[in-house]
VOLO-356926 format. One line per 4 residues: their letters; for each residue z, y, x of N, C-alpha, C. Coordinates in pm, whole numbers. Atoms other than C-alpha are relative to their C-alpha. Layout:
A> Z,Y,X,Z,Y,X,Z,Y,X ~ ...;
// end
This chain:
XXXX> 0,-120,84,0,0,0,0,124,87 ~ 50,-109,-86,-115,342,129,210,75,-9 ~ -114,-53,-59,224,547,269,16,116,-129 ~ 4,-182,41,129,876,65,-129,-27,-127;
XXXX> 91,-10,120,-28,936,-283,-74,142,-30 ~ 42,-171,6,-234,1301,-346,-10,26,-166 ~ 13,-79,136,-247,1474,-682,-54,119,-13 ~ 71,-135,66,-500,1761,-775,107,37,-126;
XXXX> -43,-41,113,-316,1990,-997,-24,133,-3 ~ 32,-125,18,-444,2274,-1154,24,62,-96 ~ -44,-60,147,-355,2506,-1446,-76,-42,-122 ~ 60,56,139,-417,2374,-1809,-66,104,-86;
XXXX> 7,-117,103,-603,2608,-2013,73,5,-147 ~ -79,-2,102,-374,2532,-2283,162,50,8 ~ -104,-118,-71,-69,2676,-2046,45,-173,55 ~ -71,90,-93,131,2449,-1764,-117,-44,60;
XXXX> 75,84,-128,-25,2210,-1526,-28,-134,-38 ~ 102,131,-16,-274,1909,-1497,27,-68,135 ~ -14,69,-85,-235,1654,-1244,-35,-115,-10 ~ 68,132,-20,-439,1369,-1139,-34,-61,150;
XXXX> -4,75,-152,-425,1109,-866,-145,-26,22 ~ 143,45,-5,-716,1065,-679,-3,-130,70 ~ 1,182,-46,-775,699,-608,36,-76,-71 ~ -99,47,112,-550,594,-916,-75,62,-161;
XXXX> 59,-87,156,-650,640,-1262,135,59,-58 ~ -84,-81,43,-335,848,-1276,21,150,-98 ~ 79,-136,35,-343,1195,-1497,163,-3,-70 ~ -133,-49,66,28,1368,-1644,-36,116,-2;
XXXX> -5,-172,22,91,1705,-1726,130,32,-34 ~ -146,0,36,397,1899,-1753,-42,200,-2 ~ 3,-174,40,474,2297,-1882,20,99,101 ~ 2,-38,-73,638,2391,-1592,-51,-64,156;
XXXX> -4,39,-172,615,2313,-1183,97,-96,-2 ~ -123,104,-17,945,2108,-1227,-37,-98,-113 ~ 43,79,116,832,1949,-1506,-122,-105,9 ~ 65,59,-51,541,1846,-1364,11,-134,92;
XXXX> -61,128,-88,717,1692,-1097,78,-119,-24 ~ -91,128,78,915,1476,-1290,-129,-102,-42 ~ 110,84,33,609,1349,-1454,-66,-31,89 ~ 98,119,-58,364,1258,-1207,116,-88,89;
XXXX> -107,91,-54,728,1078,-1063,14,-117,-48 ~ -53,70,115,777,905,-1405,-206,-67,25 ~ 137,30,-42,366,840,-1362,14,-128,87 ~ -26,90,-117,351,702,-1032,77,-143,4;
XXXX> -96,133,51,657,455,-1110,-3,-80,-111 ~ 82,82,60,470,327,-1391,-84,-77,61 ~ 165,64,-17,152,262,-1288,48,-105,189 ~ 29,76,-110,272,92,-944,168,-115,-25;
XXXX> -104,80,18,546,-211,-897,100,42,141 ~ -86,-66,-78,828,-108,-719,7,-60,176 ~ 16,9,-143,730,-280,-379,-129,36,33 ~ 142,-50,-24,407,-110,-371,-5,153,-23;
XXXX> 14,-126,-37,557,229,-402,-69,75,88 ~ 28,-119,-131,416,533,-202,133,44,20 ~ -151,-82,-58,673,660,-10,-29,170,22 ~ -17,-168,1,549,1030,-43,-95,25,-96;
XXXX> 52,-58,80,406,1208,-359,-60,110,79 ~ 52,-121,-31,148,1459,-237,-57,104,-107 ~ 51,-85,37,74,1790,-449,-67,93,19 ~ 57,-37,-73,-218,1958,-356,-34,123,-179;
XXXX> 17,-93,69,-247,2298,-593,-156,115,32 ~ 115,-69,-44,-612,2438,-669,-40,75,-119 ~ -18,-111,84,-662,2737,-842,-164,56,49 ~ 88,-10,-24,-990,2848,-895,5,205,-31;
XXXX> -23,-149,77,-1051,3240,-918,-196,21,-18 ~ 132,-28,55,-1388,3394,-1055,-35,181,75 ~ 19,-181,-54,-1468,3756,-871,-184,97,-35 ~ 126,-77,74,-1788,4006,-978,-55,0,170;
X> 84,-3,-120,-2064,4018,-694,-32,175,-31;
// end
């Protein structure tokens, strides 16, 4: 089992945060930042059996912005 798991998370247009594992058909969401983190925690420890944990949750935050030329 890989050491370290990554998570894209980016703002919901419905308000809070999206988060999805890449490599995993993982996907949670939570309202706040802490909230989040709980969930893709509660995630993660689903979807894997407890000797196949990752031993580090990675959150990788991508925010897109739009600017006028």
């Amino acid at each position: 089992m890989d050491q370290e798991i990554l998570f894209l998370v980016e703002e919901s247009p419905e308000g809070g945060y999206e988060a999805r594992a890449l490599g995993y058909s993982i996907f949670t969401e939570g309202k706040s930042v802490e909230e989040l983190k709980d969930s893709v925690r509660d995630a993660v420890r689903c979807h894997f059996e407890e000797k196949d944990l990752p031993r580090v949750i990675r959150l990788h935050f991508v925010k897109d912005e739009v600017i006028a030329v």
